[in-house]
N, CA, C and O atoms as a Maestro MAE file, in Angstrom:
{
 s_m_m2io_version
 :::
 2.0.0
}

f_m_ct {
 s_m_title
 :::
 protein
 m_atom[316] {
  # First column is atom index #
  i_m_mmod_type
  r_m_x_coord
  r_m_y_coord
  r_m_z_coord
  i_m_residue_number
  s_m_chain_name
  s_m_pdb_residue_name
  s_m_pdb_atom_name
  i_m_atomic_number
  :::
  1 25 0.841 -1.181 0.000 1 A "UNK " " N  " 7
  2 3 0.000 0.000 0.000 1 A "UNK " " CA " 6
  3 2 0.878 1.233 0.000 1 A "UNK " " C  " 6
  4 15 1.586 1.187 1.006 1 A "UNK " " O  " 8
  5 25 1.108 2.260 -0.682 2 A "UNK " " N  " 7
  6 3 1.225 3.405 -0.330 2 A "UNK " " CA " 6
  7 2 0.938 4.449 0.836 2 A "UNK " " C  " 6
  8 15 -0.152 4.459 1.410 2 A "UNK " " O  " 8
  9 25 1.686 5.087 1.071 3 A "UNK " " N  " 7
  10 3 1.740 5.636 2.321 3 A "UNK " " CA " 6
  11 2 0.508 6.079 3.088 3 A "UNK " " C  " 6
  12 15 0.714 6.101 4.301 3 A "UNK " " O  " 8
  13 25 -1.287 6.606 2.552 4 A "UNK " " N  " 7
  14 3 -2.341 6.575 2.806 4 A "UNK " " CA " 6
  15 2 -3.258 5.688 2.962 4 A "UNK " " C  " 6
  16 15 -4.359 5.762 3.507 4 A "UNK " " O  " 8
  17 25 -2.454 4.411 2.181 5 A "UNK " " N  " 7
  18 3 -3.587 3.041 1.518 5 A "UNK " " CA " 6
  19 2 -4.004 2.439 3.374 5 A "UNK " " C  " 6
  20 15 -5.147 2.235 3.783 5 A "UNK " " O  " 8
  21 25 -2.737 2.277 4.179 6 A "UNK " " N  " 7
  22 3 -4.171 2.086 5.216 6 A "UNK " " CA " 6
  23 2 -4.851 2.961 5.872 6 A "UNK " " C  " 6
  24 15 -5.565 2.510 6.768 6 A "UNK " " O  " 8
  25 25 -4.849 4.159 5.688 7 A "UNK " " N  " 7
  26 3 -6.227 4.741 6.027 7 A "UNK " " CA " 6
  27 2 -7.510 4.612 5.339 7 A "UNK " " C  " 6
  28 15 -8.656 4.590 5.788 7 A "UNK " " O  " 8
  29 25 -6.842 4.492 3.576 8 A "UNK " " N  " 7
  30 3 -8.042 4.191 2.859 8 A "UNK " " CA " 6
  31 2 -8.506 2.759 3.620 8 A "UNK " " C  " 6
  32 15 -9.697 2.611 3.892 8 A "UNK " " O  " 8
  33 25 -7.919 2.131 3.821 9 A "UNK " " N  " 7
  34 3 -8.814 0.751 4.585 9 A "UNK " " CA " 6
  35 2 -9.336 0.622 5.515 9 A "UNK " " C  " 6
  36 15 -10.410 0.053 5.707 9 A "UNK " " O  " 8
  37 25 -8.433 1.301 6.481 10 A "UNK " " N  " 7
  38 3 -9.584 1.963 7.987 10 A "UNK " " CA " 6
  39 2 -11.166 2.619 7.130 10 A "UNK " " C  " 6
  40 15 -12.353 2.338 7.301 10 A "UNK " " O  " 8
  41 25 -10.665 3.304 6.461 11 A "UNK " " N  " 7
  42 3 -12.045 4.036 6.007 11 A "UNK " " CA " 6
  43 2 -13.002 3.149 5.411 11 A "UNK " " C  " 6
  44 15 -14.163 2.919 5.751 11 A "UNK " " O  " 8
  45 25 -12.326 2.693 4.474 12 A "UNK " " N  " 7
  46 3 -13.419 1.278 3.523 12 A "UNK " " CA " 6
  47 2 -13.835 0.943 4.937 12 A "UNK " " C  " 6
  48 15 -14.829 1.515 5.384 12 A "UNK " " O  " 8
  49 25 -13.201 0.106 5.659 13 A "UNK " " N  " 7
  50 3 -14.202 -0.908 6.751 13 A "UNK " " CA " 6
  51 2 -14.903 0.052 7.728 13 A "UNK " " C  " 6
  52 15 -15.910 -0.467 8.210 13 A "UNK " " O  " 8
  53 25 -14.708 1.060 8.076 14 A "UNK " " N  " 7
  54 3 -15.899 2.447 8.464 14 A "UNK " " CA " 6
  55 2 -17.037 2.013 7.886 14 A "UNK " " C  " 6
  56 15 -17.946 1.291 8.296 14 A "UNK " " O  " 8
  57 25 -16.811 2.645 6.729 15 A "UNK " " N  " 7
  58 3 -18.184 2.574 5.844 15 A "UNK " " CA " 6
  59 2 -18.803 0.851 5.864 15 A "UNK " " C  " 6
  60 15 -19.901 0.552 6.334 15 A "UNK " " O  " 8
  61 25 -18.004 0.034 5.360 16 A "UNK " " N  " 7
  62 3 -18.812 -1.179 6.011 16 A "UNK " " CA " 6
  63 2 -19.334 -1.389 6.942 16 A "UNK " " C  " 6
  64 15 -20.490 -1.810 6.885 16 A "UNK " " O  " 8
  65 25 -18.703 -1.183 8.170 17 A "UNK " " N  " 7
  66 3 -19.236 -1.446 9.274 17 A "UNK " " CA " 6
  67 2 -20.881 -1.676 9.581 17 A "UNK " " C  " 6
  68 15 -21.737 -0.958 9.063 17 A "UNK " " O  " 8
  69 25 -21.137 -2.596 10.344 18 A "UNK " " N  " 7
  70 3 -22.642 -2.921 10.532 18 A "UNK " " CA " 6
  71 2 -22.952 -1.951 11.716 18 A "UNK " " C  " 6
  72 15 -24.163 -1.730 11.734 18 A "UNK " " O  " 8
  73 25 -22.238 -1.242 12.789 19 A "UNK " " N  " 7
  74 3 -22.725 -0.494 13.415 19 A "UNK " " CA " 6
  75 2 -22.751 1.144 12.845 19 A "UNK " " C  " 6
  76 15 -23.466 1.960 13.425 19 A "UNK " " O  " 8
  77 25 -22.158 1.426 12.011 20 A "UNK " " N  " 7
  78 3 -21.475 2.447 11.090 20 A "UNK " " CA " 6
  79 2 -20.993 3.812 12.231 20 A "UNK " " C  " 6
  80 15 -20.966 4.984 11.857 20 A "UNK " " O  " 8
  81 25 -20.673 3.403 13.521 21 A "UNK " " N  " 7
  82 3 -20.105 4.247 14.496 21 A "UNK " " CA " 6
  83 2 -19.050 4.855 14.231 21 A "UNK " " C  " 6
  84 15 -18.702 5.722 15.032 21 A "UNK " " O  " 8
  85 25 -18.338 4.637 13.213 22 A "UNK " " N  " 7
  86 3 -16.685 5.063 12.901 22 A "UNK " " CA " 6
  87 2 -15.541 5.204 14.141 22 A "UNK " " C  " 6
  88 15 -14.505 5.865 14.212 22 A "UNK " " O  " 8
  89 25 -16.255 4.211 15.156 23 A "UNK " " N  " 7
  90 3 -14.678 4.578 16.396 23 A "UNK " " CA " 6
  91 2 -13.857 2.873 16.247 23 A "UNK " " C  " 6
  92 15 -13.417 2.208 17.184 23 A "UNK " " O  " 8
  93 25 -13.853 2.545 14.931 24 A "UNK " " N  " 7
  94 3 -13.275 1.609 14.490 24 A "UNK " " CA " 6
  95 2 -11.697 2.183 14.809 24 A "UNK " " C  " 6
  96 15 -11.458 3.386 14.914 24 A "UNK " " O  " 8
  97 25 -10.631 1.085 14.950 25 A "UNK " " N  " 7
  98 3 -9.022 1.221 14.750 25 A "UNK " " CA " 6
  99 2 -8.321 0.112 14.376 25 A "UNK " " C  " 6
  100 15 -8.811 -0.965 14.718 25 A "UNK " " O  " 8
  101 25 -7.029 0.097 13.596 26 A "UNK " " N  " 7
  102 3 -6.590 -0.727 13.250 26 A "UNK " " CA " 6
  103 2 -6.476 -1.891 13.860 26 A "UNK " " C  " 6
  104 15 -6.301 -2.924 13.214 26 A "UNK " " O  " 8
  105 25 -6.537 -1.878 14.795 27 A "UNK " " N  " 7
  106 3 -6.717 -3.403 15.615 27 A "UNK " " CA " 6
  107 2 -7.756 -4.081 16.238 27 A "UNK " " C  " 6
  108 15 -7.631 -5.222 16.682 27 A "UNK " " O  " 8
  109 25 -8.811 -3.404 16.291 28 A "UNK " " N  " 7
  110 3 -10.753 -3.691 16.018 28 A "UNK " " CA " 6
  111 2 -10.426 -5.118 15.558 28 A "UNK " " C  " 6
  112 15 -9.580 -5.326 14.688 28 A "UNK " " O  " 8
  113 25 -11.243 -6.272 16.272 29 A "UNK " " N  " 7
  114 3 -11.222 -7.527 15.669 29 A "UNK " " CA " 6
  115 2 -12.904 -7.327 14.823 29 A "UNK " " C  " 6
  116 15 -14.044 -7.176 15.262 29 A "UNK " " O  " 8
  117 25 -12.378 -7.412 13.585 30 A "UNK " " N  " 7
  118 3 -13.471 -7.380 12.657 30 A "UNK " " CA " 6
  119 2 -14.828 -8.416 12.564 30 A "UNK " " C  " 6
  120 15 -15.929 -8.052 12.150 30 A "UNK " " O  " 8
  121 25 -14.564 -9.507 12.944 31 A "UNK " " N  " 7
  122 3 -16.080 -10.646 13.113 31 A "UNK " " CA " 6
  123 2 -15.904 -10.827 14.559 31 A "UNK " " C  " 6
  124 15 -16.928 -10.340 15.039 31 A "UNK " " O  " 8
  125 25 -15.247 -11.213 15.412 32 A "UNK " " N  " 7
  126 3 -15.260 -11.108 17.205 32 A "UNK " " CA " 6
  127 2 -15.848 -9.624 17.488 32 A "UNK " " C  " 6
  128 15 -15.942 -9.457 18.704 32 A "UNK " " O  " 8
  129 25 -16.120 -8.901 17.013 33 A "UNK " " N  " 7
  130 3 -16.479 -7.829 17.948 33 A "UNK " " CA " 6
  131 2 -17.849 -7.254 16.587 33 A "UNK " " C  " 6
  132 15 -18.543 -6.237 16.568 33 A "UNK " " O  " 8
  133 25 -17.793 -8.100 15.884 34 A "UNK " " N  " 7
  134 3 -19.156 -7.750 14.831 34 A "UNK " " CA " 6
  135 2 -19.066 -6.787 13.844 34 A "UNK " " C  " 6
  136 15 -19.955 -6.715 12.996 34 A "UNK " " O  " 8
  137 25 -18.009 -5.947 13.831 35 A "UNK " " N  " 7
  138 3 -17.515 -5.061 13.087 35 A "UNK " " CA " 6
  139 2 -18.624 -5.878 11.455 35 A "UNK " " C  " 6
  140 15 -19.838 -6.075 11.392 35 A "UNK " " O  " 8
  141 25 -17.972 -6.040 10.827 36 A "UNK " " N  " 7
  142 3 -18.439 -6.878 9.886 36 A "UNK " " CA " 6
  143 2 -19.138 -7.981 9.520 36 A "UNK " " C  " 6
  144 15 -18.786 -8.847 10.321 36 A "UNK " " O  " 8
  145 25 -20.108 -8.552 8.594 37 A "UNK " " N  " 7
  146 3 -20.734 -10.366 8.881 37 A "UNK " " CA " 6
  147 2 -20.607 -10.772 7.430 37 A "UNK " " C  " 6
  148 15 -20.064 -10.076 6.572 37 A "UNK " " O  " 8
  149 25 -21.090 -11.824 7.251 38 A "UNK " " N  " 7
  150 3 -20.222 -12.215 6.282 38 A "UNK " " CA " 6
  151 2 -20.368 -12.298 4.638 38 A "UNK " " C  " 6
  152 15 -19.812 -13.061 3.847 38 A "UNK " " O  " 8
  153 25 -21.617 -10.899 4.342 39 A "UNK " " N  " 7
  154 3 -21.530 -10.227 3.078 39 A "UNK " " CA " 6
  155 2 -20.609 -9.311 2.670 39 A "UNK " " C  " 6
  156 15 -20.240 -9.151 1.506 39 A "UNK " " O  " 8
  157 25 -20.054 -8.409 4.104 40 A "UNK " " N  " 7
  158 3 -19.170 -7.204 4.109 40 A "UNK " " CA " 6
  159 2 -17.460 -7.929 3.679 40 A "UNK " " C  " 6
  160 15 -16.496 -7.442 3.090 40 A "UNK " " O  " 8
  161 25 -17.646 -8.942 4.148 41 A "UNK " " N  " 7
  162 3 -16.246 -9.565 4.128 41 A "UNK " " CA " 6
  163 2 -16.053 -9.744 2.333 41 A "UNK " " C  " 6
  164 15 -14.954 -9.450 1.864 41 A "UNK " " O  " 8
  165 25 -17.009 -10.165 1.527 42 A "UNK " " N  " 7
  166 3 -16.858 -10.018 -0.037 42 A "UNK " " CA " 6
  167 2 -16.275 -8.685 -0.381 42 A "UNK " " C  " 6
  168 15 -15.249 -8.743 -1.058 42 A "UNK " " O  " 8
  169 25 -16.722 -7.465 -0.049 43 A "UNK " " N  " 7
  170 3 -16.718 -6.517 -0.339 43 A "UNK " " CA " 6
  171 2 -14.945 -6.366 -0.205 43 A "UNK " " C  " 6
  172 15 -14.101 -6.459 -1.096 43 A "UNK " " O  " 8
  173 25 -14.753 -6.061 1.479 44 A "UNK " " N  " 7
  174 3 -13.515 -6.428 1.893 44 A "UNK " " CA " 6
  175 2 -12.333 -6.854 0.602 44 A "UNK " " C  " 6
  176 15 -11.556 -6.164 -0.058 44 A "UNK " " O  " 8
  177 25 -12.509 -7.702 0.618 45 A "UNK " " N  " 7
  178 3 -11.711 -9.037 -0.177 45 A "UNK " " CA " 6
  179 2 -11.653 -8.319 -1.924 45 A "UNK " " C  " 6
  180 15 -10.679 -8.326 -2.676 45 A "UNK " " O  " 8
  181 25 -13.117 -7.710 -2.207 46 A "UNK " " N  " 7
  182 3 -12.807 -7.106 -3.362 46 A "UNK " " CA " 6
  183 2 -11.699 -5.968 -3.212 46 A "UNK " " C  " 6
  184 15 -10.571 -5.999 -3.705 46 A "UNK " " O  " 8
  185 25 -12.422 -4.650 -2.189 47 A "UNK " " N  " 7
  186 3 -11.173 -3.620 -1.831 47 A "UNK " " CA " 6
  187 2 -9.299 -4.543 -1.784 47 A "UNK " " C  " 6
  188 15 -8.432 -4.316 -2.628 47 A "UNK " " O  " 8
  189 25 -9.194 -5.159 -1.036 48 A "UNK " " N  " 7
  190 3 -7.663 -5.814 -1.090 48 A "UNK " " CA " 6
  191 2 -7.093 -6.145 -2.119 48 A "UNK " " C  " 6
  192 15 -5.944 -5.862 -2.459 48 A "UNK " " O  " 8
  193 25 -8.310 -7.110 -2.978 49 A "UNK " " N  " 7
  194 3 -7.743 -7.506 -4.042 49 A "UNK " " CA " 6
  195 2 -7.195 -6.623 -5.527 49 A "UNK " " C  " 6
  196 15 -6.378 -6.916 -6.400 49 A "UNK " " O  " 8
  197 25 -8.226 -5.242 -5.268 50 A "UNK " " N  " 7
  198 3 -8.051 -4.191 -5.859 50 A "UNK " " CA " 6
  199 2 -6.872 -3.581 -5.615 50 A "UNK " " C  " 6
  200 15 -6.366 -3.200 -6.671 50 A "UNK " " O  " 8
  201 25 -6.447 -3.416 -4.988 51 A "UNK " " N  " 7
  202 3 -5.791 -2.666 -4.260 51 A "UNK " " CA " 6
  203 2 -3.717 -3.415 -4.541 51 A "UNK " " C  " 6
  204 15 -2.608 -2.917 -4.736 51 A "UNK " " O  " 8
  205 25 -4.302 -4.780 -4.382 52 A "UNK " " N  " 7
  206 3 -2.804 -5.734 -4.909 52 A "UNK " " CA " 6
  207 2 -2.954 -5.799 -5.945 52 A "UNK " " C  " 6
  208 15 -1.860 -5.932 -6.494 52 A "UNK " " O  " 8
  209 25 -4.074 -5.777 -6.909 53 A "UNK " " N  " 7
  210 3 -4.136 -5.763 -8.424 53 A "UNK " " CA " 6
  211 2 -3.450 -7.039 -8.815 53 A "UNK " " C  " 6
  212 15 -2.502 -7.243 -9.572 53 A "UNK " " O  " 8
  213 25 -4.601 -8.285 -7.688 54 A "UNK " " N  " 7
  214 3 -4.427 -9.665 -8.431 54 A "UNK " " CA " 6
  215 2 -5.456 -10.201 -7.361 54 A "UNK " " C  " 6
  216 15 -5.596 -9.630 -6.280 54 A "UNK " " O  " 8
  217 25 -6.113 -11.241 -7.689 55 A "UNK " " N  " 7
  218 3 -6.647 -12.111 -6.894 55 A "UNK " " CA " 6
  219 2 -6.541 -12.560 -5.734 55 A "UNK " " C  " 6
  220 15 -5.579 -11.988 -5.222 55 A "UNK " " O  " 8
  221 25 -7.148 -13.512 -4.791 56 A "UNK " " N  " 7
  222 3 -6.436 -13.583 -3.565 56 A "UNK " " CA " 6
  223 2 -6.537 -15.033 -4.290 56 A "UNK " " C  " 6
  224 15 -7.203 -15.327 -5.283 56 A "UNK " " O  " 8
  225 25 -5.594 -15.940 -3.424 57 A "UNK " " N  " 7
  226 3 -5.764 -17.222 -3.591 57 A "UNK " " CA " 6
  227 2 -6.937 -17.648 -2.085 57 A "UNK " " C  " 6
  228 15 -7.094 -17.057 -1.017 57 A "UNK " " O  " 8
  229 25 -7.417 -18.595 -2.504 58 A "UNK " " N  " 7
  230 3 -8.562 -18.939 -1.062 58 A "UNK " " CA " 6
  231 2 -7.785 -19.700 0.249 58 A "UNK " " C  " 6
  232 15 -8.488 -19.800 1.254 58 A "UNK " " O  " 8
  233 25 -6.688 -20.132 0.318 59 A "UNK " " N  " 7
  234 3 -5.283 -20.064 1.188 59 A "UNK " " CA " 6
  235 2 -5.212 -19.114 1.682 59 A "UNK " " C  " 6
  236 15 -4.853 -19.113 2.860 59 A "UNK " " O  " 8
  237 25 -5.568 -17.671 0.910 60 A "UNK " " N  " 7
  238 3 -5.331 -16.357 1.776 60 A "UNK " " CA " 6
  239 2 -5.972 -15.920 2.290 60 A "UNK " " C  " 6
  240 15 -5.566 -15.041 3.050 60 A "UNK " " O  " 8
  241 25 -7.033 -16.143 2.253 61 A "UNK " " N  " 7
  242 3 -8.685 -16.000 3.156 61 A "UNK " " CA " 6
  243 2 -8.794 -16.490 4.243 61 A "UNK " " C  " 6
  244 15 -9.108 -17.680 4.214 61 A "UNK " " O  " 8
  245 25 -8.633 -15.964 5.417 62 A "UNK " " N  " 7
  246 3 -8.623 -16.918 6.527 62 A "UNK " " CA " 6
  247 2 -8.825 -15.538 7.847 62 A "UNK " " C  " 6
  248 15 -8.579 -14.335 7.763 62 A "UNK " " O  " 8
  249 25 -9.261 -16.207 8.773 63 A "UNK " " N  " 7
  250 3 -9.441 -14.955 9.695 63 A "UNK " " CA " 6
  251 2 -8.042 -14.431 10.320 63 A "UNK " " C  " 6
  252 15 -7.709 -13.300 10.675 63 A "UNK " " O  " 8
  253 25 -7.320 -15.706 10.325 64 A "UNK " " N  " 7
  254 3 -5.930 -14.812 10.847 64 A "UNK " " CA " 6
  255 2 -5.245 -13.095 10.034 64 A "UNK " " C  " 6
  256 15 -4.719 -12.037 10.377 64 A "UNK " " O  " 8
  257 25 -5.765 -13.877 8.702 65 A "UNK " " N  " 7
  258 3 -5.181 -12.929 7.975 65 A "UNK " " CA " 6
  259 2 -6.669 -11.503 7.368 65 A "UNK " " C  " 6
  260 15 -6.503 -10.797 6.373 65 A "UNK " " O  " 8
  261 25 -7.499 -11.458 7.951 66 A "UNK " " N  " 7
  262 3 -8.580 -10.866 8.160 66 A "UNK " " CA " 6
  263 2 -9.151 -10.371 9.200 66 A "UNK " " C  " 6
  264 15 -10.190 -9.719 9.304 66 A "UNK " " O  " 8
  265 25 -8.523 -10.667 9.843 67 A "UNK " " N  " 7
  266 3 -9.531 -10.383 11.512 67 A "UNK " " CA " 6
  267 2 -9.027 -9.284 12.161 67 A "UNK " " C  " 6
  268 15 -9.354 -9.281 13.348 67 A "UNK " " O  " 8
  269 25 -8.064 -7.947 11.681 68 A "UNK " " N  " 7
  270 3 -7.998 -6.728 11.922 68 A "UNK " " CA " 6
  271 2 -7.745 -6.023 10.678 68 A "UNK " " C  " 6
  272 15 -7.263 -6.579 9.691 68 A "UNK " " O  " 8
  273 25 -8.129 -4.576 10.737 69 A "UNK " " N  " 7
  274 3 -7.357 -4.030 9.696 69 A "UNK " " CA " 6
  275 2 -5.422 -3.940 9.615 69 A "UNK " " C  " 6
  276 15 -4.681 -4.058 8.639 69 A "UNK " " O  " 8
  277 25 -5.098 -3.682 11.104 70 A "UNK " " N  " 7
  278 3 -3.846 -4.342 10.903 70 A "UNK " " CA " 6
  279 2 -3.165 -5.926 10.049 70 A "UNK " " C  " 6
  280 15 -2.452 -6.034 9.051 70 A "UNK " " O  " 8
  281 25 -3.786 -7.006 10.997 71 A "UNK " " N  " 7
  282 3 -3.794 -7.953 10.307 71 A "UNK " " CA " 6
  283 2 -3.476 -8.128 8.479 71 A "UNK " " C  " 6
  284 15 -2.798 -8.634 7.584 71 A "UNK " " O  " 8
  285 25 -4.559 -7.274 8.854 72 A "UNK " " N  " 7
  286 3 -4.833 -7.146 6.387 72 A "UNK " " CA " 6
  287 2 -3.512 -6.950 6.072 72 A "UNK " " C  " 6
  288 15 -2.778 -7.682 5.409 72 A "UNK " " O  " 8
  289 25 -3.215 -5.657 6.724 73 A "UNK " " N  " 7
  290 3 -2.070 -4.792 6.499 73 A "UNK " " CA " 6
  291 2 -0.637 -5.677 6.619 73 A "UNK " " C  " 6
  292 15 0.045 -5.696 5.593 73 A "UNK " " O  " 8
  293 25 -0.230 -6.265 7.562 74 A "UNK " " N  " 7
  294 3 0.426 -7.253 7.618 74 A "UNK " " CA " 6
  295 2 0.956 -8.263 6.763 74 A "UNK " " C  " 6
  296 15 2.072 -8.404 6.265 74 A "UNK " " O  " 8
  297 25 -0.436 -9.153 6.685 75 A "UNK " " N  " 7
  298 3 -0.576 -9.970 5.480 75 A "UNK " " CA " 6
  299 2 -0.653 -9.876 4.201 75 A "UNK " " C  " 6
  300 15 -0.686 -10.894 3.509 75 A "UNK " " O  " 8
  301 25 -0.693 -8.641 3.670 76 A "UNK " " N  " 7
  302 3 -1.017 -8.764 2.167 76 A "UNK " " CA " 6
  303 2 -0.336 -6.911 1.725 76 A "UNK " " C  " 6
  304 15 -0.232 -6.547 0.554 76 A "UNK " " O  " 8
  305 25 -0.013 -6.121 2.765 77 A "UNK " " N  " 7
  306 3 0.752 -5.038 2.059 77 A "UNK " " CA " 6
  307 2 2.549 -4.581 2.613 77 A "UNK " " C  " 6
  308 15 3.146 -3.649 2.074 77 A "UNK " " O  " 8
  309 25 3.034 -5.240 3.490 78 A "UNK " " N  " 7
  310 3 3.720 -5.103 3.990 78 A "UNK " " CA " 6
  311 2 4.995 -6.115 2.933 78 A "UNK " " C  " 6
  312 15 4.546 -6.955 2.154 78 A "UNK " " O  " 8
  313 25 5.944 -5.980 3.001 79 A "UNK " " N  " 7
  314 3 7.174 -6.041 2.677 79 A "UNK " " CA " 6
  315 2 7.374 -7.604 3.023 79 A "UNK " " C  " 6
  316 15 8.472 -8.137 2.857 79 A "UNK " " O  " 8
  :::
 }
 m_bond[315] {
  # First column is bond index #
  i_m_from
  i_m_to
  i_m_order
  :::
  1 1 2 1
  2 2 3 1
  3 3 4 2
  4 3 5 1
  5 5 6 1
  6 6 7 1
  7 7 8 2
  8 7 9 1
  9 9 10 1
  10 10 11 1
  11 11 12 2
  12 11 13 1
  13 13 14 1
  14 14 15 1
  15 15 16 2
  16 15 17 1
  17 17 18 1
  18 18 19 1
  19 19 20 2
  20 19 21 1
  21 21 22 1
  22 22 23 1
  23 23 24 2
  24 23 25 1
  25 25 26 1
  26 26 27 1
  27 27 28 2
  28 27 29 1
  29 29 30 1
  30 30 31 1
  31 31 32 2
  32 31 33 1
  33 33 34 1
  34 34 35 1
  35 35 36 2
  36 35 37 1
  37 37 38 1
  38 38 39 1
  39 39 40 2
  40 39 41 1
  41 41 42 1
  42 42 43 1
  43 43 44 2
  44 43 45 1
  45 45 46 1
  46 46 47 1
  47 47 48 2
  48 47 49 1
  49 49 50 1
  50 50 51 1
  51 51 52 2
  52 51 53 1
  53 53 54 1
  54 54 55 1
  55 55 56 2
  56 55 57 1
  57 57 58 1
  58 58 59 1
  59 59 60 2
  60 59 61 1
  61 61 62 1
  62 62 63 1
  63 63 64 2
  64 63 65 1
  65 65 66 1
  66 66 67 1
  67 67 68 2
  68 67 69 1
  69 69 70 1
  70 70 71 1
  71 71 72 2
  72 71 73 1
  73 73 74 1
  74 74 75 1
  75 75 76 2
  76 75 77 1
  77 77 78 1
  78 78 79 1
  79 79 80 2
  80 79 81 1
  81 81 82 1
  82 82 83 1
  83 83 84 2
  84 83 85 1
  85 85 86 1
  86 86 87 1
  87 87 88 2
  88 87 89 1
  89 89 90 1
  90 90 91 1
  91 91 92 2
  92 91 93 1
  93 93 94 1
  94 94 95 1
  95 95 96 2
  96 95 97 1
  97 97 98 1
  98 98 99 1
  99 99 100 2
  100 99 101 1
  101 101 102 1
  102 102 103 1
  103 103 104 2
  104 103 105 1
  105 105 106 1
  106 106 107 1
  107 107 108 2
  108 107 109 1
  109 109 110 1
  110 110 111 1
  111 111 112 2
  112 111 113 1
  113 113 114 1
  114 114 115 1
  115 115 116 2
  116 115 117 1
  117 117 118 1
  118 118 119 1
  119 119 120 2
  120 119 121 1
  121 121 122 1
  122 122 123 1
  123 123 124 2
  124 123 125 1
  125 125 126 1
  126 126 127 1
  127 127 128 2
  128 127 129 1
  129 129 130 1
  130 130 131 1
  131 131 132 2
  132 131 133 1
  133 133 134 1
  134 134 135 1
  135 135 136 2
  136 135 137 1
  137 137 138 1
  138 138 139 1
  139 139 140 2
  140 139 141 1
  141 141 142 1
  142 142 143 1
  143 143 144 2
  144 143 145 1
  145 145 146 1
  146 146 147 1
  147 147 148 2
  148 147 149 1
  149 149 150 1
  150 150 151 1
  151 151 152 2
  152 151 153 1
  153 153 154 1
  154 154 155 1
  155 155 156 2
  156 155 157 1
  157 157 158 1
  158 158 159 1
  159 159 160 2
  160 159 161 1
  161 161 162 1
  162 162 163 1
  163 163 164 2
  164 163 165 1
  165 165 166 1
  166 166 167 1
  167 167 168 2
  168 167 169 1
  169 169 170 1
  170 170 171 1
  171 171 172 2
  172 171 173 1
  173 173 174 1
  174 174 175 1
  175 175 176 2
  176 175 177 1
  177 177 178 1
  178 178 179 1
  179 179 180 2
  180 179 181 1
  181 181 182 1
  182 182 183 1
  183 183 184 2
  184 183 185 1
  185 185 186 1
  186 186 187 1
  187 187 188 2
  188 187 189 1
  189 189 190 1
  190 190 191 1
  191 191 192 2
  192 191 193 1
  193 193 194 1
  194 194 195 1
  195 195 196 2
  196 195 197 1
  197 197 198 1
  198 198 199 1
  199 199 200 2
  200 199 201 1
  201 201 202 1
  202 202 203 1
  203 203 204 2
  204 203 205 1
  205 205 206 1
  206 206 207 1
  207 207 208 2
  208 207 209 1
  209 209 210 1
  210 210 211 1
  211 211 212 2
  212 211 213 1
  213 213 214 1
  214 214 215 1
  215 215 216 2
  216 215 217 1
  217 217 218 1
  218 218 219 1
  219 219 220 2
  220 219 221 1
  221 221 222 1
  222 222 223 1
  223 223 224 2
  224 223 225 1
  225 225 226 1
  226 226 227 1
  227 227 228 2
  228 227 229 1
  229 229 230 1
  230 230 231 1
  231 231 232 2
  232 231 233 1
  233 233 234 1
  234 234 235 1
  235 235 236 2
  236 235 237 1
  237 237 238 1
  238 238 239 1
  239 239 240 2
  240 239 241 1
  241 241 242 1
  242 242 243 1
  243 243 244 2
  244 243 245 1
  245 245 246 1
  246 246 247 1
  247 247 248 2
  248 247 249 1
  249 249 250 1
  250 250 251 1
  251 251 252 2
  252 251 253 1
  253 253 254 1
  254 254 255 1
  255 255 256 2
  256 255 257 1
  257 257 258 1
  258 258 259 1
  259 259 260 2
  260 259 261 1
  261 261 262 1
  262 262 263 1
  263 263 264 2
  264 263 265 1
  265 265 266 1
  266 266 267 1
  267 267 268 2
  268 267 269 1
  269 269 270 1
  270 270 271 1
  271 271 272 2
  272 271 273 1
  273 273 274 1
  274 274 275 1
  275 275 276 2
  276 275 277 1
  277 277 278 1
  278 278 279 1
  279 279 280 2
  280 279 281 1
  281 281 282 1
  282 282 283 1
  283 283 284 2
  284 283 285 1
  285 285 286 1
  286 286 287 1
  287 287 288 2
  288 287 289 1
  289 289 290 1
  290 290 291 1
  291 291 292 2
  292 291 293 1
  293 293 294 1
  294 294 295 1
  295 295 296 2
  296 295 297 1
  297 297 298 1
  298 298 299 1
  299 299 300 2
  300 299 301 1
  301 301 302 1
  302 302 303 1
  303 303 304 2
  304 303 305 1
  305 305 306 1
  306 306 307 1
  307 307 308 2
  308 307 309 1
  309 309 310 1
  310 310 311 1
  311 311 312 2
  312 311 313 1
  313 313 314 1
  314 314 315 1
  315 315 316 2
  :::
 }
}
């Protein structure tokens, strides 16, 4: 991600959010704390995949690697 891209993702999962409270933070567990259920998570998965400008493999789908916006960040934009 570029130097804004995780805020753009804090923000994407804002706007998802099922409570739409915005006192979401990068370390918010996204399905343990309900943040998201499991139509928002498509959406999700589209934003990422957009964003790497390739597919995910379904190996990469997993809550470890989903279950914060850190997490995401971790797993799929980091170095």
């Amino acid at each position: 991600m570029t130097e804004n891209q995780p805020d753009q993702l804090l923000e994407f999962v804002q706007r998802l959010s099922s409570d739409g409270s915005g006192t979401l933070s990068a370390t918010t567990q996204l399905f343990k704390d309900r943040v998201l259920d499991s139509m928002n998570i498509l959406d999700l998965i589209g934003f990422v995949e957009k964003k790497l400008g390739r597919k995910l493999k379904s190996e990469e789908i997993t809550m470890q690697n989903f279950g914060s916006v850190e997490k995401i960040e971790q797993s799929f934009f980091q170095p």
